[in-house]
N, CA, C and O of each residue as an XYZ file, in Angstrom:
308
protein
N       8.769    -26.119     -3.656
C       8.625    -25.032     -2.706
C       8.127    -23.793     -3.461
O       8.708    -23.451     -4.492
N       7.095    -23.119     -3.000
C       6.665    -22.214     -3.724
C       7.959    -20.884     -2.993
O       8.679    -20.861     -1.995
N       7.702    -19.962     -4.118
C       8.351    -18.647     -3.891
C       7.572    -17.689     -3.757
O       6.587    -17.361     -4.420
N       8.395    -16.911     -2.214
C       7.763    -15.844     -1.680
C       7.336    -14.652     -1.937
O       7.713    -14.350     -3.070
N       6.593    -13.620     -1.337
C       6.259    -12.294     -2.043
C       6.602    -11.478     -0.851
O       6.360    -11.644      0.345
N       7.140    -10.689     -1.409
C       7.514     -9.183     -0.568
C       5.871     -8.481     -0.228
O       5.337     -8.150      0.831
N       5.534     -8.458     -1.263
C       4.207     -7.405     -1.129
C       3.320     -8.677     -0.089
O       3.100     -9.887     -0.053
N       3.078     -7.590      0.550
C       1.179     -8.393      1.663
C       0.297     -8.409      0.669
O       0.340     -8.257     -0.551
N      -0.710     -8.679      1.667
C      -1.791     -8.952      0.690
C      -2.628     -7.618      0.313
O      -2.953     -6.987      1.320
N      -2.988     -7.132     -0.730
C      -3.507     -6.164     -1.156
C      -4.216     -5.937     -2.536
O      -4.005     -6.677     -3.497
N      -4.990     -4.968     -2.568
C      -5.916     -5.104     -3.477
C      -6.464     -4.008     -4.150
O      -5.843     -2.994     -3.832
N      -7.435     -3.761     -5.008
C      -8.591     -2.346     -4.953
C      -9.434     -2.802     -5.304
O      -9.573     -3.602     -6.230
N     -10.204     -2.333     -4.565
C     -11.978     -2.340     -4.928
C     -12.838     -1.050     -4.873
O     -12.420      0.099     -4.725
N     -13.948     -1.406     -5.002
C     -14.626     -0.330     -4.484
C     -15.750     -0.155     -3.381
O     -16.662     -0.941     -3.120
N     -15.380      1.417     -2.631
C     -16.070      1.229     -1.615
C     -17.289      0.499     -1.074
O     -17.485     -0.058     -2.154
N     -17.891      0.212     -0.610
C     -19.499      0.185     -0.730
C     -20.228      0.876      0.154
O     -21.436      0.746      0.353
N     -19.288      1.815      0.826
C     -20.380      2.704      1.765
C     -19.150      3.829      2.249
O     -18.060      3.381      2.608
N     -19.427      5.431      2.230
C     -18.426      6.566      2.503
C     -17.654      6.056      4.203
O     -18.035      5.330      5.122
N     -16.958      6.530      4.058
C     -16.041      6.185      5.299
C     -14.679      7.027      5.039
O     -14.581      7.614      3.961
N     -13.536      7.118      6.060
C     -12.905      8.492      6.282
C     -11.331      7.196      5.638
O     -11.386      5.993      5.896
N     -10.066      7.860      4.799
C      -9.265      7.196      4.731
C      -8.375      6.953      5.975
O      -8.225      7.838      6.817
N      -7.787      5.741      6.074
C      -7.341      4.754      7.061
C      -5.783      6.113      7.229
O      -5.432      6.801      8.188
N      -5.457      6.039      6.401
C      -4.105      7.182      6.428
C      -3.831      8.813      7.397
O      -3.026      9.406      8.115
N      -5.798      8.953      6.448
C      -5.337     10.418      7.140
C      -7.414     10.721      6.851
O      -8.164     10.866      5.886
N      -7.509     10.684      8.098
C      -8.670     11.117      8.408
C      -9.523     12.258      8.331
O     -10.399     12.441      9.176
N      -9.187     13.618      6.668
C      -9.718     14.064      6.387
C     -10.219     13.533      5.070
O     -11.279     13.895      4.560
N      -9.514     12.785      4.629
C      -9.558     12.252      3.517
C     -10.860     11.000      3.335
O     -10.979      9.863      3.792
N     -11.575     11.711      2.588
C     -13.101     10.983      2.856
C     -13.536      9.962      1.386
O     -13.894     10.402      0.293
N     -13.419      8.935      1.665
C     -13.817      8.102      0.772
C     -15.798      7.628      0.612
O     -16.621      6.957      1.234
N     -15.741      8.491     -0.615
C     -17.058      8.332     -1.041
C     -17.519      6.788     -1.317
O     -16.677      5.949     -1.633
N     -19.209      6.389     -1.152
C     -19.352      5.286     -1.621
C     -19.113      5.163     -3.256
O     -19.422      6.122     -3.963
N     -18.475      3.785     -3.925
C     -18.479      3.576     -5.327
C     -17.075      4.331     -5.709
O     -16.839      4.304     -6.917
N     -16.055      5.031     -4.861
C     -14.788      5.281     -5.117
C     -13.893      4.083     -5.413
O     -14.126      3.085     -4.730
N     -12.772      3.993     -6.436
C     -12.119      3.235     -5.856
C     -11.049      2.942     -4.429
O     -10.746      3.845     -3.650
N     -10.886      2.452     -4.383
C      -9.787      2.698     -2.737
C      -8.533      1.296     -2.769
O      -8.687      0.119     -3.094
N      -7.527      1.906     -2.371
C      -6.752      0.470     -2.150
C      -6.847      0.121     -0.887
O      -6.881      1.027     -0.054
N      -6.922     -1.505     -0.379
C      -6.983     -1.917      0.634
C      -5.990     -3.005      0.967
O      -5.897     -4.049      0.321
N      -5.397     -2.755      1.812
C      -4.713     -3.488      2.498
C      -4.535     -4.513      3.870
O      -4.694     -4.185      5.046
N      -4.257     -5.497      3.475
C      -4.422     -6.573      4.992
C      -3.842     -6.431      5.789
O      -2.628     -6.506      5.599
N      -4.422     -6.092      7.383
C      -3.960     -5.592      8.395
C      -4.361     -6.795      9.210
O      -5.530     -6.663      9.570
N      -3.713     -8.147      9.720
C      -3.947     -9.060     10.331
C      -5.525     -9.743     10.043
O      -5.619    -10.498      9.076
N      -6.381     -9.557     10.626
C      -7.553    -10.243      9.848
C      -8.510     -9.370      9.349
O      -9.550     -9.937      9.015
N      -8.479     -8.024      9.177
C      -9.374     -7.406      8.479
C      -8.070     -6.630      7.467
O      -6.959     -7.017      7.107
N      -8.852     -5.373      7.249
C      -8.386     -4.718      5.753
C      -8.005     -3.407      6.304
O      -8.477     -3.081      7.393
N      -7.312     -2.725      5.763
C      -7.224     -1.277      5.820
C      -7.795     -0.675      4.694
O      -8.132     -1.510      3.855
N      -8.025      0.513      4.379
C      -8.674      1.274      2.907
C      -7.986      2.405      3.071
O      -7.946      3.070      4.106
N      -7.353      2.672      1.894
C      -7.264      4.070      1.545
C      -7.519      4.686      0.443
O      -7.735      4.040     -0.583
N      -7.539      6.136      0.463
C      -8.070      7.200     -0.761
C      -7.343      6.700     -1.965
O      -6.576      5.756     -1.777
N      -7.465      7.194     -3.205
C      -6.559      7.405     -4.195
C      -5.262      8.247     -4.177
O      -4.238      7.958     -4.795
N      -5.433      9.274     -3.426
C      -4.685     10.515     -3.495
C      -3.332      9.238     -2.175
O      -2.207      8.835     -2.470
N      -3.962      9.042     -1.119
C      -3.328      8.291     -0.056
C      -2.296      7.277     -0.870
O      -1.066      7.331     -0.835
N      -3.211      6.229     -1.699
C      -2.722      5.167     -2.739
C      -1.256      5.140     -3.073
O      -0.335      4.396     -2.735
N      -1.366      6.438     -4.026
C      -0.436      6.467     -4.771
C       1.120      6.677     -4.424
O       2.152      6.216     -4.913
N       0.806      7.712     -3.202
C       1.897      7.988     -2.090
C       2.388      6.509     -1.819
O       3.383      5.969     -2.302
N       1.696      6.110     -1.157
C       2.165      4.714     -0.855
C       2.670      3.773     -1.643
O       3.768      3.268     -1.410
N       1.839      3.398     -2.777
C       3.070      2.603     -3.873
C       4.226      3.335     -4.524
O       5.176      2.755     -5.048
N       4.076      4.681     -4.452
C       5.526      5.699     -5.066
C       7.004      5.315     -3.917
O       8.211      5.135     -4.081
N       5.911      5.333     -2.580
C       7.243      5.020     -1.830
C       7.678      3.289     -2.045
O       8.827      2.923     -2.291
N       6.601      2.445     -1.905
C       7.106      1.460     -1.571
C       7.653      0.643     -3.208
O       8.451     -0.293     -3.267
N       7.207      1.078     -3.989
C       8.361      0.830     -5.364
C       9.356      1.535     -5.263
O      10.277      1.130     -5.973
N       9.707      2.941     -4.347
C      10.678      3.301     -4.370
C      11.837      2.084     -3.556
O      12.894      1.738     -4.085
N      11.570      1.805     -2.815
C      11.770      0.897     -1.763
C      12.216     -0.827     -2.975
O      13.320     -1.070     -3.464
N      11.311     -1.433     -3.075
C      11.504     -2.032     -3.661
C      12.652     -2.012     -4.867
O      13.367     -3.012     -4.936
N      12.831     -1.134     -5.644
C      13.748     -0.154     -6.526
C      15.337     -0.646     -5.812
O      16.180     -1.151     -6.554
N      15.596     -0.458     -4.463
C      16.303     -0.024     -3.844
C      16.845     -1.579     -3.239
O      18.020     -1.704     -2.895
N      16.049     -2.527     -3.166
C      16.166     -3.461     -2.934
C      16.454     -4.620     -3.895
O      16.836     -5.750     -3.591
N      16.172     -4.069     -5.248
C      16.615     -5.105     -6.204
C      17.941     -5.216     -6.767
O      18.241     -6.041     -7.630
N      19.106     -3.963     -6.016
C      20.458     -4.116     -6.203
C      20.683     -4.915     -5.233
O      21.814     -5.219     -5.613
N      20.538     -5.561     -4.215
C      20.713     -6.783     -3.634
C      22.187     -6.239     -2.690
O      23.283     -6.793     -2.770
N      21.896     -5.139     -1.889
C      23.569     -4.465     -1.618
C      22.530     -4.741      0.463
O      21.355     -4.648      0.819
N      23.422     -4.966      0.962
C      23.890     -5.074      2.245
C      23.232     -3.416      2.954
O      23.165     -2.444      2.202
N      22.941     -3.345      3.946
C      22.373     -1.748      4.196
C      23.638     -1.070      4.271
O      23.775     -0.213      3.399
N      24.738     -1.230      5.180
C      25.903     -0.784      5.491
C      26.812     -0.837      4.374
O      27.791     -0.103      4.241
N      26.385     -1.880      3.453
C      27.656     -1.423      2.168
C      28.017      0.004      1.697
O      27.069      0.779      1.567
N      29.114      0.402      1.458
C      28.984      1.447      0.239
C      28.695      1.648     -1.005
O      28.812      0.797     -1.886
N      28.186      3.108     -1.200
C      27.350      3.191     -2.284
C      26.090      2.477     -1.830
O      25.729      1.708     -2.721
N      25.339      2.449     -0.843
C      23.670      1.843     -0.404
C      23.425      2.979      0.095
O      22.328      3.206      0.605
């Protein structure tokens, strides 16, 4: 049996043509930027760098939080 992954599917590449970030729509991703993209059912999402990082800060925070293996309602969680 293979073992599972928390994380979806995700990636970085780079753009290939300017387009606005998926997050927050001032945030303008130039062509040849890098961007992280993420799988949103059968296509991708993209976001900025600046967007990026927010997002893995939280979700390692998250993850972080999840590797004490504590119940939500326990104490001390």
């Amino acid at each position: 049996m293979a073992i599972k992954s928390l994380v979806v599917q995700v990636g970085v590449d780079v753009a290939g043509k300017s387009h606005n970030c998926q997050a927050n729509s001032k945030h303008r991703i130039a062509m040849g930027e890098v961007r992280l993209k993420v799988r949103n059912g059968r296509s991708w999402d993209h976001y900025c760098r600046a967007c990026a990082e927010t997002i893995i800060a939280r979700d390692l925070e998250k993850l972080t939080t999840l590797r004490a293996l504590r119940p939500a309602g326990e104490a001390g969680a």
